[in-house]
gemmi code that builds the backbone of each chain (N, CA, C; Angstrom):
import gemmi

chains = {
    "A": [
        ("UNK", (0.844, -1.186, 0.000), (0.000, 0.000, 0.000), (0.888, 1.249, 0.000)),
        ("UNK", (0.458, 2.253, -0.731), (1.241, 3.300, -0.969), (1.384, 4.378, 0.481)),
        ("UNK", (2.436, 4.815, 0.583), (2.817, 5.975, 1.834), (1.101, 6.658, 2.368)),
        ("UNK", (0.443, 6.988, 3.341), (-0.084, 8.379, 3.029), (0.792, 9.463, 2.997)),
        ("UNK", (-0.088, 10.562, 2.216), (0.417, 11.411, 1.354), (0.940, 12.370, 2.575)),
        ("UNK", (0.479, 12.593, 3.823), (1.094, 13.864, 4.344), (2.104, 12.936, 5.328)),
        ("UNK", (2.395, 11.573, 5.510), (2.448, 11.175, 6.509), (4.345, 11.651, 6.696)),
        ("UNK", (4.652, 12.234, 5.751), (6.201, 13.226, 6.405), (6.027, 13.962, 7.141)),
        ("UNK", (5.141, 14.443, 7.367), (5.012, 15.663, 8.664), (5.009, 15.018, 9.960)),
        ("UNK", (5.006, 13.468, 10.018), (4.661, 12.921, 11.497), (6.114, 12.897, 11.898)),
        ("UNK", (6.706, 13.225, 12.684), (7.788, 12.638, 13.679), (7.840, 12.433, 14.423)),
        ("UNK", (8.987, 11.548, 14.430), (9.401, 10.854, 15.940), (10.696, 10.687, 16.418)),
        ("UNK", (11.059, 10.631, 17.390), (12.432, 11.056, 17.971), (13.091, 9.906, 17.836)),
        ("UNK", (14.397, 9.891, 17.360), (15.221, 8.262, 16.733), (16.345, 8.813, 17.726)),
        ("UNK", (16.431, 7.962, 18.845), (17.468, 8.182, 19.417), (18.919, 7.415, 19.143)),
        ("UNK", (19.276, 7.291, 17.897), (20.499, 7.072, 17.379), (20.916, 8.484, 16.985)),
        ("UNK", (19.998, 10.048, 16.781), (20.474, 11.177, 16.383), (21.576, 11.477, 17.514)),
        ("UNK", (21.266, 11.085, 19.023), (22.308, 11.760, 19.815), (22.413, 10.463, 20.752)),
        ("UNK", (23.129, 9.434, 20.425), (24.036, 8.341, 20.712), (24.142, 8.890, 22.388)),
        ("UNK", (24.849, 9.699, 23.140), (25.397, 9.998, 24.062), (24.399, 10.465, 24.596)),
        ("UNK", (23.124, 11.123, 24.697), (22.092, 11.169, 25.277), (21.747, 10.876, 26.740)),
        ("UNK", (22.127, 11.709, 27.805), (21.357, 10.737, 28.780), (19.817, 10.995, 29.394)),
        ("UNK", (19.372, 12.269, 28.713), (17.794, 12.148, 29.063), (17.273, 11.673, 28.457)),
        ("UNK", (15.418, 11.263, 28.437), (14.901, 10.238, 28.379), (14.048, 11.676, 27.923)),
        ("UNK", (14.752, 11.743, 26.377), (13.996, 12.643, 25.117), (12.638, 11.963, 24.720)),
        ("UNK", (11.914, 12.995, 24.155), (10.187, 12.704, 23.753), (10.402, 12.859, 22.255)),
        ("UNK", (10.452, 14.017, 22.167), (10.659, 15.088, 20.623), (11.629, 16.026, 20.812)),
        ("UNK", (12.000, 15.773, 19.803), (12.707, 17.194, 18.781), (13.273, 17.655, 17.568)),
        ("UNK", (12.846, 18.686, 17.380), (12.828, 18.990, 16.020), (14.017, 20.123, 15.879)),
        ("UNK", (13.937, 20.553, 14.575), (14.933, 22.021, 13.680), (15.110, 21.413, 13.045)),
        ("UNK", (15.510, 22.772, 12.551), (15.606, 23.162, 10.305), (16.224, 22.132, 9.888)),
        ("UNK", (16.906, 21.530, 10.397), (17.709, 20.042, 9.887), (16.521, 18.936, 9.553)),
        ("UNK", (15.988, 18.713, 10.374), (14.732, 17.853, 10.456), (13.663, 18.537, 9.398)),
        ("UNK", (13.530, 19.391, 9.884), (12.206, 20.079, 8.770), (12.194, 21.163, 8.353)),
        ("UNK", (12.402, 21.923, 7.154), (13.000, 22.891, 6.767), (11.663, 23.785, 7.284)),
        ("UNK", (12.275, 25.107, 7.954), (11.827, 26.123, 8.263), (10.524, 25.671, 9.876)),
        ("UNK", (11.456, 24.604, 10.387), (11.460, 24.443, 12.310), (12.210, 25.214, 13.041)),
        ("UNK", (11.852, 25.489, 13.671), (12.602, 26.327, 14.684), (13.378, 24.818, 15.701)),
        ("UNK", (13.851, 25.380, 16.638), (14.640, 24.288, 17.846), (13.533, 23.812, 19.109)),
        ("UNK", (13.056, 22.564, 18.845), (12.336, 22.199, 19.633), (12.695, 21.010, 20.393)),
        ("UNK", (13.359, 20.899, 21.559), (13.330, 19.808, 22.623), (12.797, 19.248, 23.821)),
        ("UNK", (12.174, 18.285, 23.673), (11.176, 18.278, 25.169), (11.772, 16.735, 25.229)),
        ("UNK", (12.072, 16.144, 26.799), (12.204, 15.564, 27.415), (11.931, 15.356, 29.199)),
        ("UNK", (11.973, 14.220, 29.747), (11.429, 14.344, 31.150), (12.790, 14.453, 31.512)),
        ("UNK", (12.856, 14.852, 32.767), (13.567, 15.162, 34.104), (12.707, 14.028, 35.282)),
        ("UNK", (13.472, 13.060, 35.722), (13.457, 11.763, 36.328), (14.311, 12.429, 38.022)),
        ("UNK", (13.594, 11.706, 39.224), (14.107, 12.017, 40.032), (15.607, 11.397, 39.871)),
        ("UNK", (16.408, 12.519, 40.564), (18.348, 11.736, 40.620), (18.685, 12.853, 39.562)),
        ("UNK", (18.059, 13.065, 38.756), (18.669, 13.970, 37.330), (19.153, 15.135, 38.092)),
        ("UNK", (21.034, 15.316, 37.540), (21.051, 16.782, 37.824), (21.922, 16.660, 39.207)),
        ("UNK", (21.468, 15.441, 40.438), (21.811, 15.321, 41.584), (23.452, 14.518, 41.225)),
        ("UNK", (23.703, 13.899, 40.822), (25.007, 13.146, 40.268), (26.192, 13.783, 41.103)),
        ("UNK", (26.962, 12.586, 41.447), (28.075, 13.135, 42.286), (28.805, 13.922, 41.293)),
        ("UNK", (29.693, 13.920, 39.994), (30.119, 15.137, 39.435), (29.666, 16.711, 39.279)),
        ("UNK", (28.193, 16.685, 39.989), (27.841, 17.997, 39.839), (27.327, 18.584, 41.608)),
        ("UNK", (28.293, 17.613, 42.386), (28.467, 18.231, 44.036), (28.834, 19.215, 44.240)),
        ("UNK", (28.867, 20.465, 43.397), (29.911, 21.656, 44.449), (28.856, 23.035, 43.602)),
        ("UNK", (28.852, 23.860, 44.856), (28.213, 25.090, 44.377), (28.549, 25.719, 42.834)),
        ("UNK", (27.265, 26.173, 42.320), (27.490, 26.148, 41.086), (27.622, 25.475, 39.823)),
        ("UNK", (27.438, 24.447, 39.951), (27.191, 22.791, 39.793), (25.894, 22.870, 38.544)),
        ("UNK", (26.192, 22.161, 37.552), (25.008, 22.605, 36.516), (25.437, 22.675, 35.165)),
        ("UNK", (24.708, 22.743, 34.114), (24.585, 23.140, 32.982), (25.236, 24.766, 33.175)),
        ("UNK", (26.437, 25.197, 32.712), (27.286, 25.640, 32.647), (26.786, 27.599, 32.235)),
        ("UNK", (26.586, 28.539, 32.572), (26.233, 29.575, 31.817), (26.733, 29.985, 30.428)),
        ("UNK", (26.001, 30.313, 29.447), (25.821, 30.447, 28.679), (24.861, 31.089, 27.803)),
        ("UNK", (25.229, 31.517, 26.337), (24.126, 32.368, 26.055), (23.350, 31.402, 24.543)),
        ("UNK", (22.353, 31.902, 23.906), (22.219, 31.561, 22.421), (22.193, 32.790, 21.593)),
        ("UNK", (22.291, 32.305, 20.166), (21.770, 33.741, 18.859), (20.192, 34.094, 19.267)),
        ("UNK", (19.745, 33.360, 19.333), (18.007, 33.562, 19.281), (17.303, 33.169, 20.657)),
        ("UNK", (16.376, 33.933, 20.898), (15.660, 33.624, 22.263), (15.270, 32.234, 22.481)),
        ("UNK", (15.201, 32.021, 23.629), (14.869, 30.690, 24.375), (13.325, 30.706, 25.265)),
        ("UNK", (13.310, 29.628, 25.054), (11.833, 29.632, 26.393), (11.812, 28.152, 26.708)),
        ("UNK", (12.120, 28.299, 28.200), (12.562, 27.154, 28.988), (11.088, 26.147, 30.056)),
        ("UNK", (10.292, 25.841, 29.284), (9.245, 25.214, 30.172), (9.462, 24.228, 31.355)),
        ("UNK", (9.059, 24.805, 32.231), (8.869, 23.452, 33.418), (7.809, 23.199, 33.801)),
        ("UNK", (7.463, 21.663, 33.372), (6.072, 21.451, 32.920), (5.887, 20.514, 34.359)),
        ("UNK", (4.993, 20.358, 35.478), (4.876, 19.710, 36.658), (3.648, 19.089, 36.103)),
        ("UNK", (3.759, 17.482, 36.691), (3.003, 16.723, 35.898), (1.991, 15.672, 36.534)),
        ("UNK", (1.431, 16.524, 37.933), (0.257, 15.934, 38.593), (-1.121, 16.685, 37.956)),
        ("UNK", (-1.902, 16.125, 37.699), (-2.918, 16.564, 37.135), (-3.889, 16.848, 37.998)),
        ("UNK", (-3.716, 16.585, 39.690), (-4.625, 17.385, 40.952), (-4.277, 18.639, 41.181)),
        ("UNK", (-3.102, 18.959, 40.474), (-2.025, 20.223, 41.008), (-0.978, 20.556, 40.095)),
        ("UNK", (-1.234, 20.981, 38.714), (0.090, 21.439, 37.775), (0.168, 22.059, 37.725)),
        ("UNK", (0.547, 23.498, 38.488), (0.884, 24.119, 38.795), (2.358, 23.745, 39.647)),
        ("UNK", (2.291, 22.666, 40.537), (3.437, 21.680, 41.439), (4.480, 21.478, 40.407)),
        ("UNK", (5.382, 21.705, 39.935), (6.362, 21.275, 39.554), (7.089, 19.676, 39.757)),
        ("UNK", (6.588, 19.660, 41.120), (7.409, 18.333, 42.038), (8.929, 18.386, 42.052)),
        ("UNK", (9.152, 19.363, 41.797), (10.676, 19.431, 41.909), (11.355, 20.409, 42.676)),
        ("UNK", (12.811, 21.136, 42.415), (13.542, 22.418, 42.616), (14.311, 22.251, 41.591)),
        ("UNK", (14.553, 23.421, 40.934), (15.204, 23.677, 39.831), (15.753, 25.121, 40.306)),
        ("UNK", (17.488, 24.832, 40.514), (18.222, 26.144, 40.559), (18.548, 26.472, 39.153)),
        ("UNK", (18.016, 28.206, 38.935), (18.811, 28.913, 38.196), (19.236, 29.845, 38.413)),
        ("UNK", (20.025, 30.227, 37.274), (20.862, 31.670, 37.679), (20.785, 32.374, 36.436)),
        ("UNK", (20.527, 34.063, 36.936), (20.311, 34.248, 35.671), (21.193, 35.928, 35.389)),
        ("UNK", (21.840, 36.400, 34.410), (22.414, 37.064, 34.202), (23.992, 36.966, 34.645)),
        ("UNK", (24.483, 38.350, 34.216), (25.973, 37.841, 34.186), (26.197, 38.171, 36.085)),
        ("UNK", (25.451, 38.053, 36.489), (25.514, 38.595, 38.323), (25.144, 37.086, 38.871)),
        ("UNK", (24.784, 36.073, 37.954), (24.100, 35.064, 38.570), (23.345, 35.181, 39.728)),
        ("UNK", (22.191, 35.936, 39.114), (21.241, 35.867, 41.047), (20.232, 34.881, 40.077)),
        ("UNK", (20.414, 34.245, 41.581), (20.103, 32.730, 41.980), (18.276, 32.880, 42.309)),
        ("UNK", (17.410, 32.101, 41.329), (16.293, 31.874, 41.034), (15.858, 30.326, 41.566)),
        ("UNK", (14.957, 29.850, 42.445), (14.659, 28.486, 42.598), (13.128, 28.109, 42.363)),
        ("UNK", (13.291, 27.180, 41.590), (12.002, 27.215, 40.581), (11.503, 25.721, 41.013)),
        ("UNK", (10.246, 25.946, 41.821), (9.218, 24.749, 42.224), (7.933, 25.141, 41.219)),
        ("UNK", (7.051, 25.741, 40.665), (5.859, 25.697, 40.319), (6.401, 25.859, 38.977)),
        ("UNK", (5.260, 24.690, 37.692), (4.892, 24.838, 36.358), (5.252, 26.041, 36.090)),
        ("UNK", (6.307, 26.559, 35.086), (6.748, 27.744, 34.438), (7.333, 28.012, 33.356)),
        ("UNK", (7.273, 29.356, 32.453), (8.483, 28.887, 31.116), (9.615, 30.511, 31.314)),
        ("UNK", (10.574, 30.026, 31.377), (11.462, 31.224, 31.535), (11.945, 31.397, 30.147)),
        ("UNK", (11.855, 32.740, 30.358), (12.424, 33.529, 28.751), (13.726, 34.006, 28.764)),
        ("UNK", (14.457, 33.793, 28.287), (15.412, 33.894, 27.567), (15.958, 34.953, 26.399)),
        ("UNK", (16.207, 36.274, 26.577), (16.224, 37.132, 25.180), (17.598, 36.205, 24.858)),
        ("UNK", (17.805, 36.731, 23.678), (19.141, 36.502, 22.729), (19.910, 36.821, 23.614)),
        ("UNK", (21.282, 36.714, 23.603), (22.493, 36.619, 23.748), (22.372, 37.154, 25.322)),
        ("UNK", (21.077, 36.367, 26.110), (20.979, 37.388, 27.482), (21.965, 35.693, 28.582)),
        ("UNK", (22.953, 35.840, 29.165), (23.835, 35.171, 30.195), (22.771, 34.251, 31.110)),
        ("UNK", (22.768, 32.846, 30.805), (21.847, 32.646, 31.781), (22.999, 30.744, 32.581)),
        ("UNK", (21.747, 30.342, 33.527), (22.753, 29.134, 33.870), (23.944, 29.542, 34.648)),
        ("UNK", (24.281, 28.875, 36.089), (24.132, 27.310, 35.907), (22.375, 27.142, 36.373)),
        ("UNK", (21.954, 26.045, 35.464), (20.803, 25.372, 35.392), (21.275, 24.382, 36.110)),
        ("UNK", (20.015, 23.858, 37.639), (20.562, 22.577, 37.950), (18.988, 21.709, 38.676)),
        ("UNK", (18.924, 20.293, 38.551), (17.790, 20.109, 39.511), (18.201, 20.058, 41.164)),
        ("UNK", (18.029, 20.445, 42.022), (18.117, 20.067, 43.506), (17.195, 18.799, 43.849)),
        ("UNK", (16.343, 18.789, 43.441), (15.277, 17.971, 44.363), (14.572, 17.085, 42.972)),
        ("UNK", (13.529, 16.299, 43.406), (12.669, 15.823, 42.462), (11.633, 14.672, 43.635)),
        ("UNK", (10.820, 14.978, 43.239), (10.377, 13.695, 44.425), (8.482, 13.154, 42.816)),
        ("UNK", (8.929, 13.991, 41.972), (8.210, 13.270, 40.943), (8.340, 13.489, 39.445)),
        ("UNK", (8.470, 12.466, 38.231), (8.783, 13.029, 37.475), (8.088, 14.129, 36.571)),
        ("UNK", (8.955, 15.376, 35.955), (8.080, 16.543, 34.998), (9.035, 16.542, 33.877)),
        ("UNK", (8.523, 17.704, 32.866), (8.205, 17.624, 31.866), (9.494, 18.923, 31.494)),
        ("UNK", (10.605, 18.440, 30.681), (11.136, 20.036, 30.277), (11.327, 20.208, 28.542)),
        ("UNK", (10.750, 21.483, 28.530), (10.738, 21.694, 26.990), (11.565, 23.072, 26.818)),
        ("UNK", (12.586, 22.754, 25.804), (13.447, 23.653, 25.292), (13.070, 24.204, 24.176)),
        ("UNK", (12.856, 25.697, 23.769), (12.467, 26.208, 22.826), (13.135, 27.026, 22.177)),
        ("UNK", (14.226, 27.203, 20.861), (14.552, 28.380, 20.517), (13.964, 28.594, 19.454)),
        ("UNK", (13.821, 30.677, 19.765), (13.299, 31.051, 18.179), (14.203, 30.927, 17.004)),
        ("UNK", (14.991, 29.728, 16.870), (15.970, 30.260, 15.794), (15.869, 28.773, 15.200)),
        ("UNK", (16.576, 28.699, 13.976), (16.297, 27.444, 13.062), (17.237, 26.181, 13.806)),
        ("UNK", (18.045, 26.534, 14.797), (19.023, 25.604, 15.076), (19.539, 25.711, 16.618)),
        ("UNK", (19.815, 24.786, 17.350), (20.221, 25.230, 18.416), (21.695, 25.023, 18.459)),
        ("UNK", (21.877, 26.942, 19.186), (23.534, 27.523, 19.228), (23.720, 27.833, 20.800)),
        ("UNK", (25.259, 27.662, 20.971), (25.137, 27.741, 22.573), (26.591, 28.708, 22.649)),
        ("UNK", (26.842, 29.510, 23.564), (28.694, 30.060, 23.747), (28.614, 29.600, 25.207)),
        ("UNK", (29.688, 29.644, 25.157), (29.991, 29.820, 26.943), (30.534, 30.945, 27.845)),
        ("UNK", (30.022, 30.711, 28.802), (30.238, 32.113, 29.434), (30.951, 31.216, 30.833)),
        ("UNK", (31.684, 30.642, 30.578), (32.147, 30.163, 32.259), (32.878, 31.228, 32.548)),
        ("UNK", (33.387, 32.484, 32.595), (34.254, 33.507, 32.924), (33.155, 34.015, 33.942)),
        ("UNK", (32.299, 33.973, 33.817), (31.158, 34.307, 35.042), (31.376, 33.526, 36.654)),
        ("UNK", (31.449, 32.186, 36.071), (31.625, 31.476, 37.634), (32.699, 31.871, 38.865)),
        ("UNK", (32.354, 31.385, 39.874), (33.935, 31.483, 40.204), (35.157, 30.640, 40.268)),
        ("UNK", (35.887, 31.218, 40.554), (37.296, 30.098, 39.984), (36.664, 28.707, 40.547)),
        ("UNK", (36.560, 28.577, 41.598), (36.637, 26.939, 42.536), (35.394, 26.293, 41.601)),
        ("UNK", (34.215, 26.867, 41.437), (33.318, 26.360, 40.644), (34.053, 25.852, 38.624)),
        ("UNK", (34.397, 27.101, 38.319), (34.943, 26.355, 36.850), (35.991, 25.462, 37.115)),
        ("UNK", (36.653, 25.455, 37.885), (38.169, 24.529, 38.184), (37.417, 23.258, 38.105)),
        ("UNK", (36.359, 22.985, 38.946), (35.433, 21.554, 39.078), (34.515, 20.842, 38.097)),
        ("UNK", (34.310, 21.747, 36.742), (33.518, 21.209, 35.716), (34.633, 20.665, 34.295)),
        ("UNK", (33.714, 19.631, 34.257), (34.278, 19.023, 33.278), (33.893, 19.654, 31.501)),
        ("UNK", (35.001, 20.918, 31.126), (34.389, 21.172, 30.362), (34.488, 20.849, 28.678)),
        ("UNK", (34.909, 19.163, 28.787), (34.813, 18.822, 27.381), (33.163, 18.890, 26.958)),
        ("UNK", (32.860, 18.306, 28.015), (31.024, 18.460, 27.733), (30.458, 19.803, 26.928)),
        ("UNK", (30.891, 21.066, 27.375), (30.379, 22.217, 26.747), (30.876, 22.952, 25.624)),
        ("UNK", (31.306, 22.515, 24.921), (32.212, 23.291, 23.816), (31.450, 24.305, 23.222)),
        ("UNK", (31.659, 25.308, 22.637), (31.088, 26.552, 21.787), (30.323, 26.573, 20.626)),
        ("UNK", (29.469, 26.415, 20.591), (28.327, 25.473, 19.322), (27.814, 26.179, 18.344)),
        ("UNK", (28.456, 26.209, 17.364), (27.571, 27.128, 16.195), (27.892, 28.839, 16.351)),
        ("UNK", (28.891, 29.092, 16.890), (29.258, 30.607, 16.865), (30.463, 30.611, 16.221)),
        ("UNK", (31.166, 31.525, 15.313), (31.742, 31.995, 14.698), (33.279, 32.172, 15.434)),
        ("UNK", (33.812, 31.616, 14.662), (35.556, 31.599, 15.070), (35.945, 32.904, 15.040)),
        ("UNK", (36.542, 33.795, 16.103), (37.097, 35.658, 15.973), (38.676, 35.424, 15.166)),
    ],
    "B": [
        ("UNK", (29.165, 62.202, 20.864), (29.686, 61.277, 22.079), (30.277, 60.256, 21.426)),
        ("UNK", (31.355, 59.368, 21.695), (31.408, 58.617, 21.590), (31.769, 56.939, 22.103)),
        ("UNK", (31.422, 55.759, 21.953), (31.077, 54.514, 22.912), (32.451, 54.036, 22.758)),
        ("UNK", (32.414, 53.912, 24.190), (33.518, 52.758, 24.589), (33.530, 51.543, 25.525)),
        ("UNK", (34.079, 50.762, 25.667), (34.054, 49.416, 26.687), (34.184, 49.522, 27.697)),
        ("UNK", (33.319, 49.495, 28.463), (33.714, 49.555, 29.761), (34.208, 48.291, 30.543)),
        ("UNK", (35.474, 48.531, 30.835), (36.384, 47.397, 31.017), (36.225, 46.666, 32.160)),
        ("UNK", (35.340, 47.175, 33.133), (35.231, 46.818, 34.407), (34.388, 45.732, 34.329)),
        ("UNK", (33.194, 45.690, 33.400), (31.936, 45.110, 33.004), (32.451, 43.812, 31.274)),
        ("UNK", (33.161, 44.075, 31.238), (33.568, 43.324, 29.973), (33.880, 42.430, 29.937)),
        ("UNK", (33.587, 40.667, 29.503), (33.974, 39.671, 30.016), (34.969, 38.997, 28.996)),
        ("UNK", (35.056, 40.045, 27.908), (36.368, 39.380, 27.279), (35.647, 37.925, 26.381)),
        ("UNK", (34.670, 38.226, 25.905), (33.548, 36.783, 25.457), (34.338, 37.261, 23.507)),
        ("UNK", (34.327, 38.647, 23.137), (34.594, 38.904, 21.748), (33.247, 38.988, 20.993)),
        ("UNK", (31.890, 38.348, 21.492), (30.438, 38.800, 21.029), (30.254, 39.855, 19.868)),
        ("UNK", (30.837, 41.199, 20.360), (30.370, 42.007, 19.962), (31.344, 42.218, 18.378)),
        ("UNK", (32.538, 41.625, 18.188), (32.794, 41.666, 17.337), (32.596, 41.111, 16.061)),
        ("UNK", (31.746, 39.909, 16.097), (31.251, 38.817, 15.758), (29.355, 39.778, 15.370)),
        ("UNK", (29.214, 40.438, 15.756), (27.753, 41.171, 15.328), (27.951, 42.249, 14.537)),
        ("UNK", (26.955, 42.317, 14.016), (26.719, 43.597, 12.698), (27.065, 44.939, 12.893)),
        ("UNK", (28.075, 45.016, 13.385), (28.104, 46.713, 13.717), (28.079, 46.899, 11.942)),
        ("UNK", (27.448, 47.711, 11.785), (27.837, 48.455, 10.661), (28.561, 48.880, 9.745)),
        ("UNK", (29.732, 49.292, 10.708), (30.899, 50.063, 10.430), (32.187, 48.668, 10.837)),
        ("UNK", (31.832, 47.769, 11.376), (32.744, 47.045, 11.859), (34.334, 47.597, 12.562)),
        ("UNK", (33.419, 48.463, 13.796), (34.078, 48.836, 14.360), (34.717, 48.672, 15.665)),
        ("UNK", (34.304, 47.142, 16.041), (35.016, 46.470, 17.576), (36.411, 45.690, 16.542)),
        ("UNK", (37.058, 45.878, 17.316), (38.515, 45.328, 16.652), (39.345, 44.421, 17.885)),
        ("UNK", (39.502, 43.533, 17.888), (40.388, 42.841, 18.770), (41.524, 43.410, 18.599)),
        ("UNK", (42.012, 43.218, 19.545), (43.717, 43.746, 20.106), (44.524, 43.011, 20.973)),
        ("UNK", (43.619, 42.006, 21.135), (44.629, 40.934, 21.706), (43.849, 39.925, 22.474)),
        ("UNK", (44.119, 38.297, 22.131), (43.433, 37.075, 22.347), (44.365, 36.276, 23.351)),
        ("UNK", (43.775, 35.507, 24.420), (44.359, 34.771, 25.219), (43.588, 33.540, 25.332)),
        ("UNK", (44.060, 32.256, 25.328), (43.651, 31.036, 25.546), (43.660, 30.908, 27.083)),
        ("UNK", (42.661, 30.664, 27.783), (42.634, 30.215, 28.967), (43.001, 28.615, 29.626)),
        ("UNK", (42.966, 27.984, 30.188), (43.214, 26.610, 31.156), (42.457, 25.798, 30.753)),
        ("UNK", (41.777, 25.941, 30.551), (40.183, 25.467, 30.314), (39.734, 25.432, 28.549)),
        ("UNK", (39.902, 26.356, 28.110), (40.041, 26.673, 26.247), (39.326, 27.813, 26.142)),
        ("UNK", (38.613, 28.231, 27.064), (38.282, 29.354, 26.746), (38.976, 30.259, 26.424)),
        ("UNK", (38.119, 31.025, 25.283), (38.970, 32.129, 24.606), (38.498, 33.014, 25.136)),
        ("UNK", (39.735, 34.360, 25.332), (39.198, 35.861, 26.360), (39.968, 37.021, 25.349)),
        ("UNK", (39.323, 37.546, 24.603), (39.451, 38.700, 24.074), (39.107, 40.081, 24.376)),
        ("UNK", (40.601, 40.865, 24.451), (40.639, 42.574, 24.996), (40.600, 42.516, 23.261)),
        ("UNK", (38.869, 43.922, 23.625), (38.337, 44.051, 22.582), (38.064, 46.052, 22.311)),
        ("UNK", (38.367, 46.699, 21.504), (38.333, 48.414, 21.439), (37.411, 48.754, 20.647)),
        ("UNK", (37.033, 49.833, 20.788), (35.895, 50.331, 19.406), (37.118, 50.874, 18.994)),
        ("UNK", (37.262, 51.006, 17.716), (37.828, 51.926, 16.559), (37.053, 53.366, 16.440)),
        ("UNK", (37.515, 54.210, 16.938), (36.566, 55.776, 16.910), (36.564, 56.221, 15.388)),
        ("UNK", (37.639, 55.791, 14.542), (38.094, 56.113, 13.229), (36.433, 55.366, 12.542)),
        ("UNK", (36.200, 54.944, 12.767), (35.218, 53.756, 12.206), (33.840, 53.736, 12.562)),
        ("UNK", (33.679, 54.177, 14.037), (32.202, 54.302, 14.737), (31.701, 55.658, 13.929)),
        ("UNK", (30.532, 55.372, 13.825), (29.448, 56.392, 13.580), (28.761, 57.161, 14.288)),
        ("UNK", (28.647, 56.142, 15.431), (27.978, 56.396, 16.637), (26.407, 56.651, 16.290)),
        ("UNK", (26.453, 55.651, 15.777), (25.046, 55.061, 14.891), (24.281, 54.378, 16.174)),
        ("UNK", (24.691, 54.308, 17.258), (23.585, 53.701, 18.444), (23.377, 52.495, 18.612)),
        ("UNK", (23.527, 51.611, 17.425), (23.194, 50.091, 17.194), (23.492, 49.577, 18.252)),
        ("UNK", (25.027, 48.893, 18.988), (25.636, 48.135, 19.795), (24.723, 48.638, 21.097)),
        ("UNK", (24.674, 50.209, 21.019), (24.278, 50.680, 23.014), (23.113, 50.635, 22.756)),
        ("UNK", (21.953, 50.334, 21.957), (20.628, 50.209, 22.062), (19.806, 49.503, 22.086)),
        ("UNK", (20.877, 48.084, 21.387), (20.025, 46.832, 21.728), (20.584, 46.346, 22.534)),
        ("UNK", (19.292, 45.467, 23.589), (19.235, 45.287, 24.797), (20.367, 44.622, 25.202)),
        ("UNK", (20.402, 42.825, 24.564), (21.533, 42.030, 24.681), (22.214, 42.031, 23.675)),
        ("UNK", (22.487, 43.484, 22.843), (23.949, 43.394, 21.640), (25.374, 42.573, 22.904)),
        ("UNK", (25.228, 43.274, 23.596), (26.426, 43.025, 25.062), (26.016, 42.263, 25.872)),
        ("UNK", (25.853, 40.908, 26.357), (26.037, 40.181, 27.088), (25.933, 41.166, 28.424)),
        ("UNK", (27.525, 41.664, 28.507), (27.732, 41.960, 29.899), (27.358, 43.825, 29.914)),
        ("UNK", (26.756, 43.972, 29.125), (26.376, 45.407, 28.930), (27.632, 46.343, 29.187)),
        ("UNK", (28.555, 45.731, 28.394), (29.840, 46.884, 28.978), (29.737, 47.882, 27.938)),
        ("UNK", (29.415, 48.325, 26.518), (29.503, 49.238, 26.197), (28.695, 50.881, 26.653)),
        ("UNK", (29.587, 51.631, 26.635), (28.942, 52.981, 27.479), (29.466, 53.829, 26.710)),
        ("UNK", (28.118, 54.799, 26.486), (28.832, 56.363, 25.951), (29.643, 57.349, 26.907)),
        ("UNK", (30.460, 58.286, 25.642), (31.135, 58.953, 26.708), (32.250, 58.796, 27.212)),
    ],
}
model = gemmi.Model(1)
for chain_id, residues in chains.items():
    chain = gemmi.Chain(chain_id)
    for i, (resn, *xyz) in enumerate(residues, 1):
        res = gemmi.Residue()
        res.name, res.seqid = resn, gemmi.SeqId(i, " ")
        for name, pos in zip(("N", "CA", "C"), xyz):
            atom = gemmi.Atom()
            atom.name, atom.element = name, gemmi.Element(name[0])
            atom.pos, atom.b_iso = gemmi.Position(*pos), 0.0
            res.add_atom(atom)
        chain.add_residue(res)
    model.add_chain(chain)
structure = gemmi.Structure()
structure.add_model(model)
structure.setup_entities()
């Protein structure tokens, strides 16, 4: 029987795209995938995520950093008596001052362009939710800003993990 | 008037040279590899070159660390 005709528009997440993966991805899309997508990633956050002994020391996290194009960071809490509950703690930090934001209730943080945000980290989890990564841009780009942290904090991250993604060699 | 870096606020990221000024008037002047690989660039406006066209000091996050300042 022949294809249906629209059935390219359906996707589904092939987790051979990112081999090294350790969240437990749903979807995601960009312009690679479908010409003229923006950057779409949603995956759960599992209690333990985030808590890992390599990320023990203040400051501890998904590394600060900026993108080309705005972001919008959902934290989706996933009791349906109460979603609004997050079930979690989620430290962030936001700007190049890092003041420190702790995020328990369903929320989506915005992100302008090239605005300093992170370290992103979970503290707690006592159920699993929902996180969706959004950029307005066709691709997701990342720099790093570890010159923000402080010394004892960058001295402690392992930063082959973060390399400079899609920005332009000076 | 014209904009300059304010060095106190400047994280040495090179951002701004890498964006549309116009006139392409942020000029590196000197690059250092850090411990880590990060790259830290002391970065100048060229006054020969600025227009002082407003672009860099008016949008919000042209600067990361908002170091450019008139004056």
């Amino acid at each position: 029987m022949a294809e249906k005709k629209y059935a390219k528009y359906i996707y589904e997440y092939d987790p051979k795209m990112f081999p090294k993966e350790r969240r437990p991805v749903m979807a995601y899309m960009d312009n690679n995938l479908a010409k003229g997508s923006n950057f779409y990633l949603i995956h759960w956050i599992l209690p333990g995520f985030g808590m890992q002994k390599e990320w023990d020391f203040p400051y501890a996290g998904h590394p600060p950093h900026i993108h080309k194009d705005a972001e919008l960071l959902f934290h989706i809490g996933t009791d349906p008596e109460n979603p609004m509950d997050l079930g979690a703690e989620v430290v962030m930090y936001l700007g190049p001052e890092l003041e420190e934001h702790h995020i328990t209730r369903t929320c989506c943080i915005w992100i302008p362009p090239n605005f300093i945000h992170s370290p992103w980290k979970p503290i707690s989890c006592t159920r699993p939710w929902i996180f969706m990564e959004f950029n307005q841009g066709p691709v997701h780009t990342e720099k790093s800003y570890r010159q923000v942290l402080p010394a004892a904090a960058r001295a402690q991250m392992d930063w082959s993990m973060w390399p400079d993604d899609k920005y332009p060699e000076i | 008037m014209a904009y300059k870096i304010d060095g106190t606020k400047c994280l040495k990221c090179g951002l701004c040279v890498t964006q549309d000024c116009p006139e392409q008037a942020f000029v590196v002047v000197n690059k250092v590899k850090e411990d880590d690989g990060l790259m830290r660039y002391t970065v100048k406006i060229d006054e020969s070159r600025c227009t002082e066209c407003d672009t860099c000091f008016s949008l919000e996050w042209w600067c990361p660390a908002k170091a450019i300042v008139k004056g």
